[in-house]
C-alpha positions as CSV (number, residue, x, y, z in Angstrom):
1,X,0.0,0.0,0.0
2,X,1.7,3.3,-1.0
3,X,0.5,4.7,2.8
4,X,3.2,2.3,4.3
5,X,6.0,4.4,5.9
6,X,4.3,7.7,6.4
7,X,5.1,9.9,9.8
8,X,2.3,8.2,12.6
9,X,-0.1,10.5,13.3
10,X,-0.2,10.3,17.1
11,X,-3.1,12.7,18.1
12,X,-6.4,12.0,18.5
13,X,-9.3,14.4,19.3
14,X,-11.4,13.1,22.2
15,X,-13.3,15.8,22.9
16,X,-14.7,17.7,20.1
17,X,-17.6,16.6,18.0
18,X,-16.0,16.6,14.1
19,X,-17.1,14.5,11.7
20,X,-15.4,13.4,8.2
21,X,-18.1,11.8,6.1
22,X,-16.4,10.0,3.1
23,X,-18.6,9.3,-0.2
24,X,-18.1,9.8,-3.7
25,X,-21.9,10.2,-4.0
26,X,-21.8,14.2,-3.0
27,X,-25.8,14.4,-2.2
28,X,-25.2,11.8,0.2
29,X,-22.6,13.9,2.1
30,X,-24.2,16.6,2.0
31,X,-27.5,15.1,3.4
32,X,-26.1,13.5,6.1
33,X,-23.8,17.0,6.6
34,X,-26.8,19.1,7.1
35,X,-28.6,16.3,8.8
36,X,-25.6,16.1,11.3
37,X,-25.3,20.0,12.0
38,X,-28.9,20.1,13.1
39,X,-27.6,18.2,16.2
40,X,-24.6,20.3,16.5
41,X,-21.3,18.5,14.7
42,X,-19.0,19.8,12.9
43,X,-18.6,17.9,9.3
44,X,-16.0,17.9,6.6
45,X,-17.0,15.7,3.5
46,X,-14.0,14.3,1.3
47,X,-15.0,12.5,-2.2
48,X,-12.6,10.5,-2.4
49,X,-9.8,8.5,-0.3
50,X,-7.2,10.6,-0.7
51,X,-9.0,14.0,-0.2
52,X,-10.2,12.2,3.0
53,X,-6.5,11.8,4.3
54,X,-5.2,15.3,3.6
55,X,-8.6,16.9,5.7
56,X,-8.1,13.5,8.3
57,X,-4.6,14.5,9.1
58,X,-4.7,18.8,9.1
59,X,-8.7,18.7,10.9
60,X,-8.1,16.0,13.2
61,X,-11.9,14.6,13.3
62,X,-13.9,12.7,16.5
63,X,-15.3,10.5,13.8
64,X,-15.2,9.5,10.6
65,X,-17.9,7.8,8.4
66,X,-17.2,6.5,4.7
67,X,-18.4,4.9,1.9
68,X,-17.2,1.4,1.2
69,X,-17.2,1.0,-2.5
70,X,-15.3,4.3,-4.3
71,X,-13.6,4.4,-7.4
72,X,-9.7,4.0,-7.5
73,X,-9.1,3.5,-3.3
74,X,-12.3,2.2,-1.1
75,X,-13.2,2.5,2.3
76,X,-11.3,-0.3,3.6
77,X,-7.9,1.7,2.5
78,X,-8.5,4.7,4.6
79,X,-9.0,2.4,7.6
80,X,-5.7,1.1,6.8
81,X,-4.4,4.1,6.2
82,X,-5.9,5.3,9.8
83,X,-5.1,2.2,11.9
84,X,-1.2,2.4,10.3
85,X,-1.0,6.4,11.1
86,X,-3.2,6.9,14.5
87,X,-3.5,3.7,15.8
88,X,-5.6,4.9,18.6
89,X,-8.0,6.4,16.2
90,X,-8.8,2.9,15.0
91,X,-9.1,0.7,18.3
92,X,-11.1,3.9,19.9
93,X,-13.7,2.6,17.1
94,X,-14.7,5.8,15.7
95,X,-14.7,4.7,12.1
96,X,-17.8,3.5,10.3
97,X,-18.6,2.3,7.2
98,X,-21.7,2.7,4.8
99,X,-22.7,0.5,2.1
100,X,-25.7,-0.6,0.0
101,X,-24.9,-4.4,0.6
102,X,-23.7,-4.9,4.0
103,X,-22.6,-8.8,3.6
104,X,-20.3,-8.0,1.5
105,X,-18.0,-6.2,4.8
106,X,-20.1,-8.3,7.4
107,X,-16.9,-10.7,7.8
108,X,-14.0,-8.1,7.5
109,X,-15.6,-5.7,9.3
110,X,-16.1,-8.1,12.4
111,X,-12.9,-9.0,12.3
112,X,-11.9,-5.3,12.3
113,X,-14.6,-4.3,15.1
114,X,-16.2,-1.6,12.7
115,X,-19.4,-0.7,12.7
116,X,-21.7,-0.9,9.7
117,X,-23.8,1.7,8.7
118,X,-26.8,0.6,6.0
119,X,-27.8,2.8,2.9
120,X,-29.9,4.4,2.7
121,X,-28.7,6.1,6.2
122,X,-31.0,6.6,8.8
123,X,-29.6,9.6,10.3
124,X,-30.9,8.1,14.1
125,X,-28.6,4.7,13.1
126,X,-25.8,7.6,12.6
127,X,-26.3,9.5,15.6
128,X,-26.5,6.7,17.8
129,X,-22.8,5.4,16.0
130,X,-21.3,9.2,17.3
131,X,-23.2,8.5,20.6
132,X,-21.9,5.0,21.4
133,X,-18.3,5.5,19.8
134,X,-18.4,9.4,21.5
135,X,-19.5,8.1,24.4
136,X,-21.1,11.4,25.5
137,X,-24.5,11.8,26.7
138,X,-25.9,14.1,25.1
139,X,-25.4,12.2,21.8
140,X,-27.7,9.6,23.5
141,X,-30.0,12.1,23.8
142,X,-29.8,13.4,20.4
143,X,-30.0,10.2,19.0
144,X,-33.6,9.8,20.6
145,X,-34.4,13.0,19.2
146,X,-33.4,12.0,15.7
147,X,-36.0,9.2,15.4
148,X,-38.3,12.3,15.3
149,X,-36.5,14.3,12.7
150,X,-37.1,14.2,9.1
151,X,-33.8,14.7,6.7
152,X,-33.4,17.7,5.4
């Protein structure tokens, strides 16, 4: 993998409530963007692996949420990518994946401990990712309230 040997990113934002959503399909993004900022994140979109590495390592995200299946690099290079450079990003599991067809990433992912996100997203299946992986309680809370919210 041309990743191999970069410097190790060895900061991770614990606190904050950033979120990089990854998809080469832009009117998912930027659904989910402005679905997400109505329960107060911050979000970056990237379309593409490599766009999603340059915002990952100069915006330091809380989370980050990608597309599986991309042209050129998918979704499971950027976890490598992650898991080589900020290792503690990656067993802090506060990277998701979405897909159309979950089995195909049912048996990596488990081995991996990610968390699979089914498309199309329900933005309450999202929240509740950011809640659990976030561990803050008033994600829980906004979870709950997003079973009541219609996307934008």
């Amino acid at each position: 993998m041309q990743y191999r040997g970069r410097q190790k990113t060895m900061f991770v934002n614990r606190t904050g409530r950033r979120v990089l959503l990854v998809d080469d399909e832009v009117d998912i993004t930027t659904v989910l963007a402005m679905a997400l900022e109505e329960f107060d994140y911050e979000v970056r979109t990237a379309k593409h692996v490599d766009e999603a590495i340059e915002i990952f390592e100069a915006w330091k995200p809380n989370f980050i949420v990608s597309d599986y299946a991309m042209p050129d690099k998918n979704g499971m290079d950027l976890f490598y990518y992650i898991r080589d450079t900020c290792p503690e990003f990656a067993e802090e599991r506060r990277f998701a994946f979405l897909s159309g067809s979950l089995s195909e990433l049912e048996g990596p992912a488990a081995l991996l401990g990610l968390t699979l996100i089914e498309k199309p997203v329900r933005i309450e299946r999202l929240v509740a990712f950011l809640a659990s992986a976030g561990g803050r309680m008033e994600d829980a809370i906004a979870a709950r309230r997003a079973r009541d919210t219609p996307l934008p």
